[in-house]
C-alpha positions in Angstrom: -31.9 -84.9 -61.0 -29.6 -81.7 -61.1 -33.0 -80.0 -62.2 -34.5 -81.1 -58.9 -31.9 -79.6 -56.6 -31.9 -76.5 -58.7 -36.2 -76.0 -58.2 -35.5 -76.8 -54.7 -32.8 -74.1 -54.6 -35.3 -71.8 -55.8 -37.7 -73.2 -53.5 -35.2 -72.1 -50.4 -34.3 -68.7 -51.6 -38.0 -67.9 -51.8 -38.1 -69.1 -48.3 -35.2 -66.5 -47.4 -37.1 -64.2 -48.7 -39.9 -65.1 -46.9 -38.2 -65.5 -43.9 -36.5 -61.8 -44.3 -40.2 -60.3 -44.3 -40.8 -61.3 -41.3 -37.7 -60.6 -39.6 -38.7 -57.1 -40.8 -42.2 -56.7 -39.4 -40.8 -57.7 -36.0 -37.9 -55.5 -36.4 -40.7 -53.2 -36.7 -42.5 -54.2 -34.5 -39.8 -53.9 -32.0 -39.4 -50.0 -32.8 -42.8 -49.3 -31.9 -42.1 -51.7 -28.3 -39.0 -49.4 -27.8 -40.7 -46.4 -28.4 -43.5 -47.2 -25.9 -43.1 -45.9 -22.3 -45.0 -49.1 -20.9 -43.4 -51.8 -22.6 -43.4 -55.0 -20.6 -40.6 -56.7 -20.7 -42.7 -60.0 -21.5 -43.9 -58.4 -24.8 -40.1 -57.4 -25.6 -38.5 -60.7 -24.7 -41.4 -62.5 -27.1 -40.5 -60.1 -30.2 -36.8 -61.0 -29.3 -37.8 -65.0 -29.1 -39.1 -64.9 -32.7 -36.7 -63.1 -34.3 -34.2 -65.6 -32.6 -36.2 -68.3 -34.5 -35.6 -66.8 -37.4 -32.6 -66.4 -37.5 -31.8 -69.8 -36.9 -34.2 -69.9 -39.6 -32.3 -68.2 -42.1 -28.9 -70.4 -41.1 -30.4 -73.4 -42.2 -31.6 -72.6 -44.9 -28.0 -70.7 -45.8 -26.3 -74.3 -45.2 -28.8 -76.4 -46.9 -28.5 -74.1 -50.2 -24.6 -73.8 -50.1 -25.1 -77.8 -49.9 -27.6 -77.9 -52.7 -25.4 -75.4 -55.1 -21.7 -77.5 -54.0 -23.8 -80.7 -55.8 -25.0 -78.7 -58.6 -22.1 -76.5 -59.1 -20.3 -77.9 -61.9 -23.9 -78.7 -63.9 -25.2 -74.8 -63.7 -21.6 -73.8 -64.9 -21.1 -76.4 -67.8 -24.8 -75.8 -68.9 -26.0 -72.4 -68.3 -28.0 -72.1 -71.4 -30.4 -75.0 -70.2 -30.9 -73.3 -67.0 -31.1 -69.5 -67.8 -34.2 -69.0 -66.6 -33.2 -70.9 -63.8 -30.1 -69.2 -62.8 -32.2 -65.8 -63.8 -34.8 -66.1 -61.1 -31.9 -67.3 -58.4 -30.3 -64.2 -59.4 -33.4 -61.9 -59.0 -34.1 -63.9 -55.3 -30.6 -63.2 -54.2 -30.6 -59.7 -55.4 -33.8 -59.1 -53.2 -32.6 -60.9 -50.2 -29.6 -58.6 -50.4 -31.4 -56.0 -49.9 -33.7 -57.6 -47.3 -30.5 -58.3 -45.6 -29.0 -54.9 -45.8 -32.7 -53.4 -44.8 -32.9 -55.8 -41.4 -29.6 -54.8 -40.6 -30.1 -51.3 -40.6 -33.1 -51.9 -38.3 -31.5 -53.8 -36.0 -28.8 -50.8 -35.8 -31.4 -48.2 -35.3 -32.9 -50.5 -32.5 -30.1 -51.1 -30.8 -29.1 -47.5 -30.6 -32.7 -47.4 -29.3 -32.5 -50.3 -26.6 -29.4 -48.4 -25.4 -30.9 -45.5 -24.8 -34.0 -46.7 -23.0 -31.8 -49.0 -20.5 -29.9 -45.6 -20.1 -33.2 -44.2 -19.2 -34.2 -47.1 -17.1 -30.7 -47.0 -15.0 -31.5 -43.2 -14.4 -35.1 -44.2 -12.9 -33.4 -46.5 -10.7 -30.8 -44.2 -9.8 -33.4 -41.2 -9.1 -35.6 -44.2 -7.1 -32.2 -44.8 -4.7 -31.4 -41.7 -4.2 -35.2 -40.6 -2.9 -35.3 -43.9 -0.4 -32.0 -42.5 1.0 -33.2 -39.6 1.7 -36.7 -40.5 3.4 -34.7 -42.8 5.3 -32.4 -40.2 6.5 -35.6 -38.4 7.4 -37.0 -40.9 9.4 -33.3 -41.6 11.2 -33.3 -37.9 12.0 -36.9 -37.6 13.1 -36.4 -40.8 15.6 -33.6 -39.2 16.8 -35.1 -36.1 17.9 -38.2 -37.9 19.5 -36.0 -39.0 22.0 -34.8 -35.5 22.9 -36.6 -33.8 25.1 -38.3 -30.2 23.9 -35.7 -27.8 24.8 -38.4 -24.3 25.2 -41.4 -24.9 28.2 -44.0 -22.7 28.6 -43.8 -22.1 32.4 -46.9 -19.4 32.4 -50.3 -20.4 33.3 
């Protein structure tokens, strides 16, 4: 039985690990959106959806292996000789999604510092967009108003 839960242990590491390659293709993914001047916001909010997904992924699968390993706790402690190989390859997979997890997060920092900068960009459009309809309205205001003045300098000579 405590065989069982250990295989399916391994069984949802592997799945971590899984789960961690994909994160980082769209992390990637996500880079290349940021760095493209004519990103839709559709295609952005999609890459964001599914790495949601994933994470909520990855939580599950962190509470059903903490569940797993409280049941088999004592077992892998009192008998680690019959399940070296075992503990072994659960000690290679959480070694790799370490650094899957250390990997992702760097990505996600980079992005972020990117996504900042492009909604710094995008406020700067906006601002630049403002400030040139204030201005052609001004000049509109201004030329009504001197439509309705009479010309001020008649030619009188014929």
């Amino acid at each position: 039985m405590n065989s069982n839960y250990i295989d399916i242990m391994i069984q949802s590491l592997e799945k971590k690990v899984t789960v961690l390659n994909r994160l980082i293709e769209l992390n990637k993914q996500q880079k290349l959106y940021l760095q493209d001047p004519n990103l839709s916001p559709e295609e952005f909010e999609k890459n964001m959806d599914r790495k949601a997904s994933l994470i909520d992924e990855l939580n599950q699968l962190d509470m059903g292996f903490e569940e797993l390993f409280g049941r088999v706790r004592d077992t892998l402690n009192g008998g680690r000789e019959a399940y070296a190989d075992q503990i072994k390859r659960m000690q290679d997979l959480i070694r790799e999604i370490t650094e899957k997890s250390n990997t992702v997060q760097t990505q996600e920092l980079r992005n972020k510092e990117q996504v900042q900068r492009k909604f710094a960009d995008i406020r700067e459009q906006v601002k630049g967009v403002r400030n040139s309809q204030k201005v052609v309205r001004q000049y509109y205001q201004n030329m009504i108003k001197q439509g309705a003045n009479e010309p001020h300098f008649l030619d009188n000579k014929k």
